[in-house]
Residue frames as qw, qx, qy, qz and C-alpha x, y, z in Angstrom:
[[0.000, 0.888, 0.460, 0.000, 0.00, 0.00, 0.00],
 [0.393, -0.124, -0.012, 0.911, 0.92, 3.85, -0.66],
 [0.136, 0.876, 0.358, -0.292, -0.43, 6.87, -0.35],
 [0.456, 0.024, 0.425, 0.782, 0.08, 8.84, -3.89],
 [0.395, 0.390, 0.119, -0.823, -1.33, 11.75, -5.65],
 [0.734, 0.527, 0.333, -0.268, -4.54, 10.87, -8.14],
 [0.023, -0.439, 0.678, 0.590, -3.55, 9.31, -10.87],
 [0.629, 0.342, -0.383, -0.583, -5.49, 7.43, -14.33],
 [0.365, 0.277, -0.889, 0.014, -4.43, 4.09, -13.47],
 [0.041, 0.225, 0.883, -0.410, -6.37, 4.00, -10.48],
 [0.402, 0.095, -0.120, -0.903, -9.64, 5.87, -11.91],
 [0.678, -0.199, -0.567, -0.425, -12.14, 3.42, -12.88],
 [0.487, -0.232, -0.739, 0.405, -11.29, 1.64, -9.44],
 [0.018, 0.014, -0.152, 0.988, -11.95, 5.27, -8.18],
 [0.412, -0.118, -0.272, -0.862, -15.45, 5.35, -9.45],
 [0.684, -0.171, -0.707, -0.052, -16.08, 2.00, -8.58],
 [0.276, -0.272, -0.623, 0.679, -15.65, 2.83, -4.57],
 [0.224, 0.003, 0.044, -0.974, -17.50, 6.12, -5.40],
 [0.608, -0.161, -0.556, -0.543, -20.53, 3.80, -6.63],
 [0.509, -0.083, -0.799, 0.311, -19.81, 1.86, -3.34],
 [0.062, 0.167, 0.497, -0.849, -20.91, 4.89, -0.92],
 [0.426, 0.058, -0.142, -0.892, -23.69, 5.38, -3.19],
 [0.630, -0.114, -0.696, -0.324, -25.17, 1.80, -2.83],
 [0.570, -0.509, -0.645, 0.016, -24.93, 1.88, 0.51],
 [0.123, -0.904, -0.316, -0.262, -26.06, 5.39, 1.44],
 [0.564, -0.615, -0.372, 0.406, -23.24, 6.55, 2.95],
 [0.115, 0.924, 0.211, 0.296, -22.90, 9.82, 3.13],
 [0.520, -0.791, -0.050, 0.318, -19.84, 10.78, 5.65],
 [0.376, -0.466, 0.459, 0.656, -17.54, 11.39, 2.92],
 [0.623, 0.604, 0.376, -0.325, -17.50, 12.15, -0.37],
 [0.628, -0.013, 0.511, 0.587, -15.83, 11.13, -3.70],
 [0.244, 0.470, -0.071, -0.845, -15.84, 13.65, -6.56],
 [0.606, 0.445, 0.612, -0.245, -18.00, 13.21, -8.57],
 [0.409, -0.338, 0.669, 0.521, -16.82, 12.79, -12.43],
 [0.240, 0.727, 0.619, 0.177, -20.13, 13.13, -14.37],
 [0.055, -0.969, -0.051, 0.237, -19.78, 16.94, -13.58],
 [0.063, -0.903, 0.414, 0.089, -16.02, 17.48, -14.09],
 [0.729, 0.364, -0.528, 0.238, -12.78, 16.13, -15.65],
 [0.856, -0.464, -0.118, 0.197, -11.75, 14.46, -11.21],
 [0.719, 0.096, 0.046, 0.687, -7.86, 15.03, -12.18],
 [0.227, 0.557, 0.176, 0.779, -8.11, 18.67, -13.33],
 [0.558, -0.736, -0.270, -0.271, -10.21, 19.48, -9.95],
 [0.896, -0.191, -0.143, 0.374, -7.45, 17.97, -7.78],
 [0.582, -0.120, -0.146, 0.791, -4.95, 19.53, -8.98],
 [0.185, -0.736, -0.033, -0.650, -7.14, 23.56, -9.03],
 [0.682, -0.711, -0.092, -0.143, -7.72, 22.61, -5.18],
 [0.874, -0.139, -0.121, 0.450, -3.90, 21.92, -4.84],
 [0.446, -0.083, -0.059, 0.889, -2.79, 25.25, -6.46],
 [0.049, 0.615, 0.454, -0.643, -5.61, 27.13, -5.49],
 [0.032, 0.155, -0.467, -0.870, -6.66, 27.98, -8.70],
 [0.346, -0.212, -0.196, -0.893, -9.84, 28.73, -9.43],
 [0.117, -0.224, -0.912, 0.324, -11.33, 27.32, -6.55],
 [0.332, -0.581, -0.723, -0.170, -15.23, 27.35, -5.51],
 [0.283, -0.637, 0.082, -0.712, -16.36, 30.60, -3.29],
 [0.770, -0.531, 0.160, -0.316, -15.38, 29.61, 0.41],
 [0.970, 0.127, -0.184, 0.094, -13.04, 27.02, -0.47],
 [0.214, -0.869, 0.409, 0.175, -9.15, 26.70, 0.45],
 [0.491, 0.518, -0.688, -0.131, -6.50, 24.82, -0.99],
 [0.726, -0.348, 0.493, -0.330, -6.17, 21.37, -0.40],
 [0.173, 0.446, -0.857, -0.194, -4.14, 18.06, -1.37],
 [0.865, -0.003, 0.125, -0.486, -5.67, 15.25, -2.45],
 [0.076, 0.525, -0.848, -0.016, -4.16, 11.71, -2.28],
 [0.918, -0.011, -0.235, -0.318, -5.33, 8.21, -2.82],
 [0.248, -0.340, 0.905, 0.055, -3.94, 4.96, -1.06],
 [0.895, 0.296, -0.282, -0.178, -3.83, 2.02, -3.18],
 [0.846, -0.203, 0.476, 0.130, -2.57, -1.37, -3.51],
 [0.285, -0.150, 0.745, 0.584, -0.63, -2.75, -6.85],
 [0.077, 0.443, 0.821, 0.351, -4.48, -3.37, -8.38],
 [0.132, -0.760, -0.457, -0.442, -6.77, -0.74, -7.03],
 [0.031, -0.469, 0.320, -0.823, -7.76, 2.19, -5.21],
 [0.346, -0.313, -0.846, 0.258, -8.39, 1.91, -1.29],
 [0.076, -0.902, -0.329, 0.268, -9.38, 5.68, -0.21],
 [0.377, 0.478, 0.066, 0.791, -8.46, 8.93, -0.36],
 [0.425, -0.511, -0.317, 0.676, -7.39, 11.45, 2.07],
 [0.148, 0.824, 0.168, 0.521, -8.47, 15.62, 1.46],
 [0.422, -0.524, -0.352, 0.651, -5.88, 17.89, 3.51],
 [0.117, 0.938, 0.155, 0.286, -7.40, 21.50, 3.49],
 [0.562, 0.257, -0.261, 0.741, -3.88, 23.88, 4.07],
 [0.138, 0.044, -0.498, 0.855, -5.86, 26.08, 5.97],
 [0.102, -0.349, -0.927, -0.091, -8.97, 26.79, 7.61],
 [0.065, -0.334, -0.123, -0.932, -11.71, 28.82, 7.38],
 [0.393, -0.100, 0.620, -0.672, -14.32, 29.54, 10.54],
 [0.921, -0.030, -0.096, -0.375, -16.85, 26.65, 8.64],
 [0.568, 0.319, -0.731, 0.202, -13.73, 24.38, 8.40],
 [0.193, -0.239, 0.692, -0.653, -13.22, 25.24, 12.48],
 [0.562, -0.129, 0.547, -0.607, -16.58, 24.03, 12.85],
 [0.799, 0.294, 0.434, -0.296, -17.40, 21.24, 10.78],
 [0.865, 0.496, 0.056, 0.042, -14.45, 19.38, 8.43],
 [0.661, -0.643, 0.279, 0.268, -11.16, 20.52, 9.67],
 [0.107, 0.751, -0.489, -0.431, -7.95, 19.96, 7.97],
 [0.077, -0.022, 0.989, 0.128, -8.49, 16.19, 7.18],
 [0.814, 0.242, 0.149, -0.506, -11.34, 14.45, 5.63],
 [0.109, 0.298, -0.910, -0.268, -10.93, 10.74, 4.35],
 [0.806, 0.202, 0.064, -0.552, -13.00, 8.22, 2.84],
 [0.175, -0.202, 0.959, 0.095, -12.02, 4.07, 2.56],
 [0.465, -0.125, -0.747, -0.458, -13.41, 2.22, -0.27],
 [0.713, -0.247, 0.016, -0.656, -16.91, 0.61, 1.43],
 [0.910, 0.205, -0.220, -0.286, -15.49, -2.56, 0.75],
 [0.757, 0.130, -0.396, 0.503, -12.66, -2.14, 2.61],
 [0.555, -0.614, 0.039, -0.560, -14.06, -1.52, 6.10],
 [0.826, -0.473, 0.254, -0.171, -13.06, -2.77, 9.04],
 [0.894, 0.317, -0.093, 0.302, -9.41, -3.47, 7.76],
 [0.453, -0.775, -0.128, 0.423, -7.68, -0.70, 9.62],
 [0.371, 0.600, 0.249, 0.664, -7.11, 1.66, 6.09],
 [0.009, -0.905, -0.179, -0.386, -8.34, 4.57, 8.05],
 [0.656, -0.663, 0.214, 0.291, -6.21, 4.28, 11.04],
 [0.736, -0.075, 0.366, 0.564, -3.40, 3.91, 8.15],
 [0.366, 0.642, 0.431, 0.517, -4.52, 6.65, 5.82],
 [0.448, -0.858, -0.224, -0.115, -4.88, 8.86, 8.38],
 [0.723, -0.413, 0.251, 0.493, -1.28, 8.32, 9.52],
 [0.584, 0.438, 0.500, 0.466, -0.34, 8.49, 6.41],
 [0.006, -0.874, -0.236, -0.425, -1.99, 12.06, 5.78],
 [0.426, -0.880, 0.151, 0.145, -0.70, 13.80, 9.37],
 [0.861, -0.006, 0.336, 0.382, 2.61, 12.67, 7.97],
 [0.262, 0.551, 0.305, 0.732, 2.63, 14.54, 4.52],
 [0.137, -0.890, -0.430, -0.066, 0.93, 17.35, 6.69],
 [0.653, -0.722, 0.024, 0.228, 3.75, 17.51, 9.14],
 [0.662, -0.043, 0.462, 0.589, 6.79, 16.78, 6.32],
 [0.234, 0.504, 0.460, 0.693, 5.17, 18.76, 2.86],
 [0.141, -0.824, -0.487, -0.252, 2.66, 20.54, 4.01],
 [0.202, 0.180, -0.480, 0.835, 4.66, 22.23, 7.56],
 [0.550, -0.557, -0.026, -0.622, 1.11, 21.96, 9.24],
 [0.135, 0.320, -0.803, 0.485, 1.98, 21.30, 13.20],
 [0.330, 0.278, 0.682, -0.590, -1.58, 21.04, 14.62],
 [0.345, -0.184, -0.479, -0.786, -4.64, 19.92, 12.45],
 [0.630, 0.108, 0.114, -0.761, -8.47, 19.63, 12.83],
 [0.316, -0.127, -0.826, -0.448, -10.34, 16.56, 11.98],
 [0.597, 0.236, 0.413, -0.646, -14.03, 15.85, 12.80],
 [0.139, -0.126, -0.877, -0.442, -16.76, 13.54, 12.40],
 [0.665, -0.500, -0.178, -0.525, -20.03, 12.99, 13.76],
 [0.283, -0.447, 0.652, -0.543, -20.34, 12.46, 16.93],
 [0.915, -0.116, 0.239, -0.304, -22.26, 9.16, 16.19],
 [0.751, 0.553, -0.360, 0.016, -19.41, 7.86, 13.71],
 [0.732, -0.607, 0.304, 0.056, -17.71, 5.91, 16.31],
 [0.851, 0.165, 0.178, 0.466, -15.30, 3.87, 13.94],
 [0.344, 0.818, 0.062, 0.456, -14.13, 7.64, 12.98],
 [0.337, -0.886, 0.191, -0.255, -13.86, 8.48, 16.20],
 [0.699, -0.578, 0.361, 0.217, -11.34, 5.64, 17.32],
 [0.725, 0.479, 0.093, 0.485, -9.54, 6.18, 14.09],
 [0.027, 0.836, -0.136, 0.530, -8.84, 9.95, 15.19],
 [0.594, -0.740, 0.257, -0.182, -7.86, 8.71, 18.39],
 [0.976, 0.065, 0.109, 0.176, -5.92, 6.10, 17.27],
 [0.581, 0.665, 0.142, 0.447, -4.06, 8.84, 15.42],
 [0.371, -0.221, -0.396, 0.810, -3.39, 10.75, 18.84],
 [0.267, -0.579, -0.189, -0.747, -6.53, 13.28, 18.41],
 [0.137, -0.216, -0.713, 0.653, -7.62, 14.92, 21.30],
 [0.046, -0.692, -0.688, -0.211, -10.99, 15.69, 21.72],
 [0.037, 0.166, -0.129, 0.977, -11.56, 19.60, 21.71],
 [0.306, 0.255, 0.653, -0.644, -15.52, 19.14, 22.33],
 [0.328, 0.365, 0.832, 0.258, -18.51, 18.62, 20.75],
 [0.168, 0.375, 0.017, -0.911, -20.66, 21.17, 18.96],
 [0.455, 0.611, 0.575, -0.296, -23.99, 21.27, 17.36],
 [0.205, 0.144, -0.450, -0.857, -23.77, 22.28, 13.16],
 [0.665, 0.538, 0.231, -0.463, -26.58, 22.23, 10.63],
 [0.277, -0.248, 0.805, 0.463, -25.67, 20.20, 7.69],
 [0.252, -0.174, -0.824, -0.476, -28.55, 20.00, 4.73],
 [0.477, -0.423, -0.192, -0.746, -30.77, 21.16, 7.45],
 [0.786, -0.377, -0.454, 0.183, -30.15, 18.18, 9.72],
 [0.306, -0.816, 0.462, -0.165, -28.65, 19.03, 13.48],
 [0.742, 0.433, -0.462, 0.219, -25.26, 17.46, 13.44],
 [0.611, -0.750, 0.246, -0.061, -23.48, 16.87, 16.65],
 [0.472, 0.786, -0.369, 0.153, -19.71, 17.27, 15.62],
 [0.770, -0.501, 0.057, 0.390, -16.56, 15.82, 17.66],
 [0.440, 0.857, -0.153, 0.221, -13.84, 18.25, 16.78],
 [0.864, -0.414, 0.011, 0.286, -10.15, 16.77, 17.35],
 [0.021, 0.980, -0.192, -0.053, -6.59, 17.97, 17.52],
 [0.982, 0.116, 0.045, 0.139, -3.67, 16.44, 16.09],
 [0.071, -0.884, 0.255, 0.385, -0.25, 17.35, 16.43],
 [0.880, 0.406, -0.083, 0.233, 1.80, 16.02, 13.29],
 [0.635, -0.576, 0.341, 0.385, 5.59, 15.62, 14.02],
 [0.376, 0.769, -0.465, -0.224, 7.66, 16.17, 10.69],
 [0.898, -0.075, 0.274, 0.336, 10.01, 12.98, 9.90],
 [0.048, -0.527, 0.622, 0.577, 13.38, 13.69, 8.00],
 [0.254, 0.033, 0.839, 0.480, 12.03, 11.10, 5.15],
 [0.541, 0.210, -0.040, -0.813, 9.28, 13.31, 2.74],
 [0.727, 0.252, 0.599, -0.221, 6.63, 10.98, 1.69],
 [0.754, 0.580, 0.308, -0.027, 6.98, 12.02, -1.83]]
């Protein structure tokens, strides 16, 4: 396994997980969606902040994969804006459906604070989930998050009850990429 930026080779696998949340409704993450837009070309605007979406910030996308397919993909936002604070942080990741309960996210996760800590130079991120998303929650712990507290958003009109953690990322001397 490695965590690499988006690349063609893994695409169709890509879509194929993306179809996976959509069959079974799940909704805490989200793949881009490729009917709309050329996936690749997106990526890399959100990387160098080019023409990004009203509200948005820059952010690095990265996929882990095996030799054969894709397993998730990890979204670090570089910085954060007072929705971020409350509700999505500097991490967001999403593990193929089908490859649950293998301990990807605990790895991807790693993975990500890593690059944060090494490329990126971010010392302290954000991540959040729902506060019901337990598996999320002992990933983020797993990861050393500390729990800053919960808070109440609106999401699509729903009340959301948020866990909002703190991570410190350590540089390594060896960059990821």
């Amino acid at each position: 396994m490695e965590l690499i930026r988006p690349c063609r080779q893994y695409e169709s696998s890509y879509f194929a997980a993306a179809k996976e949340y959509q069959a079974a409704g799940v909704s805490t993450y989200r793949f881009l969606d490729g009917t709309k837009y050329d996936i690749f070309e997106r990526m890399e605007n959100f990387r160098t902040g080019n023409a990004l979406p009203e509200g948005y910030v820059r952010a690095t996308y990265l996929w882990l994969v095996s030799s054969r397919e894709f397993l998730g993909e990890v979204s670090i936002r570089h910085s954060l804006t007072p929705a971020l604070l409350r509700y999505g942080g500097n991490i967001g990741y999403g593990v193929r459906r089908s490859m649950w309960n293998k301990g990807l996210g605990t790895t991807i996760l790693s993975m990500a604070l890593a690059y944060a800590g090494t490329t990126l130079r971010l010392h302290r991120v954000l991540v959040t989930c729902d506060d019901d998303n337990l598996a999320s929650a002992r990933v983020i712990e797993k990861n050393g998050g500390i729990l800053q507290d919960r808070i109440e958003n609106t999401i699509a009109g729903q009340k959301v009850l948020t866990r909002r953690y703190w991570i410190e990322t350590s540089p390594t001397t060896q960059q990821i990429f």
